[in-house]
C-alpha positions, -999 to 999 in steps of 0.1 A, spaced: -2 -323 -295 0 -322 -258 -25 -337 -232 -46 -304 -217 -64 -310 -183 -93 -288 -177 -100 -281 -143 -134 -269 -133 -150 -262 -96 -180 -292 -107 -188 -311 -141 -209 -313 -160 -228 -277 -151 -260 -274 -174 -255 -234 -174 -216 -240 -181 -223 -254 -220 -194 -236 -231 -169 -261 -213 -180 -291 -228 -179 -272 -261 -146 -262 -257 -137 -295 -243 -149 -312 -274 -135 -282 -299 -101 -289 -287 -103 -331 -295 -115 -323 -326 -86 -301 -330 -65 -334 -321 -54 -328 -282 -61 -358 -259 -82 -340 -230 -89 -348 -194 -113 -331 -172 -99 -326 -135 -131 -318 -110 -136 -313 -70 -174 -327 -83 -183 -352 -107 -219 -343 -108 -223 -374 -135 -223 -384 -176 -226 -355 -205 -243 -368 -232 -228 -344 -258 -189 -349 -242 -165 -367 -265 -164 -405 -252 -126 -400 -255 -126 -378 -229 -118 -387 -190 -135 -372 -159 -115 -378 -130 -126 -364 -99 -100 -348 -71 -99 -370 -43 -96 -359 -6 -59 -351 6 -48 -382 23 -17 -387 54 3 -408 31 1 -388 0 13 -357 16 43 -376 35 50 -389 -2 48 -351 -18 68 -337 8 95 -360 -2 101 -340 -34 117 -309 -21 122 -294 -51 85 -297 -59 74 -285 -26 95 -255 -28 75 -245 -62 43 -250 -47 51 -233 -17 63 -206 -33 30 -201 -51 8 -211 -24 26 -184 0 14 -156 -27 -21 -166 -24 -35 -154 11 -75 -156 6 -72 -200 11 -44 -211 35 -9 -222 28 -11 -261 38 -48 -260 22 -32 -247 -14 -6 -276 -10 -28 -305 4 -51 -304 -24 -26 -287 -46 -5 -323 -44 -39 -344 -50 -41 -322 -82 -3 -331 -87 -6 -367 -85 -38 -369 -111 -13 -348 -134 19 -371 -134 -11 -408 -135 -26 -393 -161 2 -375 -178 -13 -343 -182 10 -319 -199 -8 -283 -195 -37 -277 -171 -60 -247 -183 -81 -234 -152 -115 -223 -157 -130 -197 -135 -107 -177 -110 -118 -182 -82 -108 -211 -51 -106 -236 -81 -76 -219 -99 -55 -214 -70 -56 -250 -67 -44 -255 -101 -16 -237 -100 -4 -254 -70 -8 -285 -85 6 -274 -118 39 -264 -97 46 -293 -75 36 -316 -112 62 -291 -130 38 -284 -162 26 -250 -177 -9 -238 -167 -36 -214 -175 -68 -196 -163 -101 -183 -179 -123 -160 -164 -164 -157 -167 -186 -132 -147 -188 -142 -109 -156 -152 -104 -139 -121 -115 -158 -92 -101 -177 -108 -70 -149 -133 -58 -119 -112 -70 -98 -133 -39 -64 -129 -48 -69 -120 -89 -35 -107 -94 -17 -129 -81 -33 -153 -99 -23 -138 -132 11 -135 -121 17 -171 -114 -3 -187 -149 18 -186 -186 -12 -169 -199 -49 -162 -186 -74 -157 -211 -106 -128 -211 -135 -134 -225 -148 -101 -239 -121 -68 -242 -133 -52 -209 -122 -81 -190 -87 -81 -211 -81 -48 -201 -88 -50 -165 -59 -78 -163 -38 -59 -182 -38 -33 -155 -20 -58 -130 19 -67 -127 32 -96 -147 -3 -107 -161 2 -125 -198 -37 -121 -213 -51 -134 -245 -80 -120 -252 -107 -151 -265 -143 -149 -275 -161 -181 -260 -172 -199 -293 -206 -220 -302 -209 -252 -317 -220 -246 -353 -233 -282 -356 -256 -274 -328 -270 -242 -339 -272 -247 -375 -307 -244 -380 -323 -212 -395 -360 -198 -394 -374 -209 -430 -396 -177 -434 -401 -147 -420 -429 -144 -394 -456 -114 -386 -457 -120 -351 -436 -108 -331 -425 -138 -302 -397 -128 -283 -375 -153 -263 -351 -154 -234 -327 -178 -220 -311 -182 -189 -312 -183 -151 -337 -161 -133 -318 -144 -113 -311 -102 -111 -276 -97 -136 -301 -111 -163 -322 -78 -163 -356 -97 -164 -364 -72 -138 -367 -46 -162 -376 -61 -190 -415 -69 -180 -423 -28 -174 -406 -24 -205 -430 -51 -222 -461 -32 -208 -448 -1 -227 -446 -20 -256 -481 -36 -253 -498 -2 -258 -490 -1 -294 -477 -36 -305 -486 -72 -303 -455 -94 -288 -453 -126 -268 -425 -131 -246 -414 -169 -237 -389 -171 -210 -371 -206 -208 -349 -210 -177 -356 -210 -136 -343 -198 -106 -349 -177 -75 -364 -147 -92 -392 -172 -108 -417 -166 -85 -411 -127 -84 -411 -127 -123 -446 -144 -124 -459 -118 -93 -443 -88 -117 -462 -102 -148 -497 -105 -132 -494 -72 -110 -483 -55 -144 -517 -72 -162 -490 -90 -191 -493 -120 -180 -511 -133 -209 -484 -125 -229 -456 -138 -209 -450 -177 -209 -425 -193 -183 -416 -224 -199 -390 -234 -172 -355 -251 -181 -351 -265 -213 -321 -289 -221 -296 -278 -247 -312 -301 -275 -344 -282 -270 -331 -246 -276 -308 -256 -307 -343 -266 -325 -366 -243 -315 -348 -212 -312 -355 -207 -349 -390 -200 -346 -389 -170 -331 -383 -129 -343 -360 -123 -314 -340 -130 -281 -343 -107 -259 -312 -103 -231 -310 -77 -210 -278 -77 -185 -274 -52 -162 -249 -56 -132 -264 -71 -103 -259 -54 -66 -231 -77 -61 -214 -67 -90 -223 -98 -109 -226 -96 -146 -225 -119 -182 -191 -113 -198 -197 -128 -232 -227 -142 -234 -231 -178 -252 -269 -174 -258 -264 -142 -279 -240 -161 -302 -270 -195 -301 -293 -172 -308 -276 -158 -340 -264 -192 -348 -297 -200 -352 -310 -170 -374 -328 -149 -351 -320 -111 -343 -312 -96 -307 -321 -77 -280 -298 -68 -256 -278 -43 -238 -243 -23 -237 -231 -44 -210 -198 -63 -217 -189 -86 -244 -226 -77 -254 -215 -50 -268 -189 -63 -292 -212 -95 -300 -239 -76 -312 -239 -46 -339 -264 -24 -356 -266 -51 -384 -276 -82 -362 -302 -64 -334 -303 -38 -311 -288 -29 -279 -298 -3 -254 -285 12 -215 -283 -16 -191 -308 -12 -165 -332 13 -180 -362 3 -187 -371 33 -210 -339 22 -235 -355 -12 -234 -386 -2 -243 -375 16 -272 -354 -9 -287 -382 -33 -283 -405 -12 -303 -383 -5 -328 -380 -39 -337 -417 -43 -335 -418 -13 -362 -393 -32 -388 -412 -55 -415 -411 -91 -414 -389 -90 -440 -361 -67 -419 -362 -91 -387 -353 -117 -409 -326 -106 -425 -311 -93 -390 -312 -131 -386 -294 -137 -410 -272 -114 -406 -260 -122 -374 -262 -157 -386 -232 -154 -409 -214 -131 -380 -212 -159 -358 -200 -180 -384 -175 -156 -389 -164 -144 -357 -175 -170 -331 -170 -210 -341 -161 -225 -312 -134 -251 -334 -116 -220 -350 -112 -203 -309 -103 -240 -297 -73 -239 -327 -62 -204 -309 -61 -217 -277 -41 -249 -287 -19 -226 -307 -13 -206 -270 -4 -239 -249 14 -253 -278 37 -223 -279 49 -227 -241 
């Protein structure tokens, strides 16, 4: 099985679970794995102990004079590096070579890239000049706010891989692209836990940053609506910039009483109580920017876990989510979300449950991250 680097912008990222999941998905599935970083930002509990962090050093004088000494190399990465025009030229190659080198000491064999943006150019430099395969993945912000250089991109990995069927067919539109299309997966050891009855409140929960692409914006006018007839508590685990905003929205909209800001919550923490509530509720939108969620991790935790959701027909939400496991609604419309809210509030204990479950035995199905780490090993395998 050959040695896969992962290259990432910073590591570990407590919002970027799904790296260290795949990470440890793909030792399982018997690859020896090395994570290549511009920021080593410290120890992951939950990453495998076989696994190496190296972190990319600064371009030195004498390294370069020793990579240009490898014309053949050079020429590669030159020839890559020249297609890119969004970082320069002697840029791509300086830190393209430091790359290089941690490929050939550590006898990395394929580097997969995640995110698109300055990171991956990098990588594929570096996987030139070191003469191995590479890849990319792409997420939300990197692919429609820093779109620098996106086709190109494509055109110079063996494969680049979408997370959600909107994003696969929006690379398929460019030249020479090679996409797989690959659902992020969930660790099923993690989120194994199911609610052991089914409850007559209705508690609703969210997770993630507070920031606008998460919709939370809409989703507290929606609440008052709901209030008039129905009983629900929200509890909204996560921070960011929006937190203060989101707390002056809750009291000026009189639901503040029924609105509970937890504040960040490590991973451990959501796996075990996610259970005890009816529903998450997620409502993406596209922020001003153009940032969005691509394929949404917490939709696949929460049905891991055995609860229904709530969310919208944005994305890879859209093919996560069916009629059987939740409800989804119109991204940014708070009307929609109101609806969908009360019609979950109208199904019996009994009906929320079994959405749970439901959605339980879809992720199972469709979304285990050790079954998507076998496709991916399958792809780098094959070049």
């Amino acid at each position: 099985m050959k040695h896969i680097g992962i290259l990432v912008p910073s590591f570990p990222v407590a919002s970027e679970t799904f790296v260290v999941t795949e990470i440890n998905a793909l030792v399982k599935s018997g690859h020896k794995v090395t994570v290549v970083t511009f920021e080593n930002m410290g120890k992951s509990d939950v990453l495998s102990p076989s696994v190496d962090v190296v972190e990319i050093s600064k371009p030195s004088h004498q390294s370069l004079i020793m990579g240009c000494l490898n014309l053949s190399a050079l020429y590669r990465g030159y020839i890559s590096a020249s297609k890119m025009a969004s970082i320069p030229t002697p840029s791509l190659l300086a830190y393209g070579n430091s790359i290089a080198q941690i490929i050939k000491l550590t006898e990395i064999e394929h580097l997969h890239c995640h995110f698109m943006h300055g990171s991956l150019a990098y990588g594929i430099v570096g996987a030139k000049l070191a003469n191995i395969t590479v890849s990319s993945i792409g997420h939300g912000h990197d692919v429609y706010v820093n779109q620098a250089d996106i086709p190109q991109k494509l055109s110079l990995c063996d494969f680049s891989v979408a997370v959600c069927q909107d994003m696969a067919n929006q690379f398929s539109r460019y030249a020479q692209s090679r996409v797989k299309l690959l659902h992020c997966g969930i660790n099923l050891e993690c989120f194994n836990q199911s609610p052991s009855s089914a409850y007559s409140d209705v508690k609703l929960l969210f997770i993630g940053r507070l920031v606008e692409k998460k919709g939370l914006q809409f989703l507290m006018p929606a609440l008052k609506n709901v209030l008039v007839q129905h009983q629900v508590t929200l509890d909204i685990v996560g921070d960011g910039p929006l937190m203060n905003d989101l707390k002056f929205m809750a009291e000026a909209l009189g639901i503040e009483k029924n609105v509970n800001f937890l504040g960040r919550k490590p991973p451990a923490w959501i796996a075990k109580n996610t259970k005890n509530y009816s529903a998450l509720v997620a409502p993406f939108c596209i922020a001003k920017n153009g940032d969005r969620d691509t394929g949404p991790l917490v939709l696949k935790e929460a049905m891991g876990s055995g609860i229904a959701v709530l969310t919208t027909e944005l994305m890879g939400a859209k093919e996560i989510v069916n009629q059987k496991v939740g409800f989804k609604c119109k991204p940014s419309d708070i009307m929609s979300l109101s609806k969908i809210v009360t019609d979950f509030c109208e199904l019996s204990p009994y009906q929320r449950f079994t959405m749970g479950q439901n959605g339980k035995r879809f992720v199972t199905k469709h979304f285990n991250a050790r079954a998507q780490a076998e496709k991916l090993s399958h792809w780098v395998q094959a070049l």
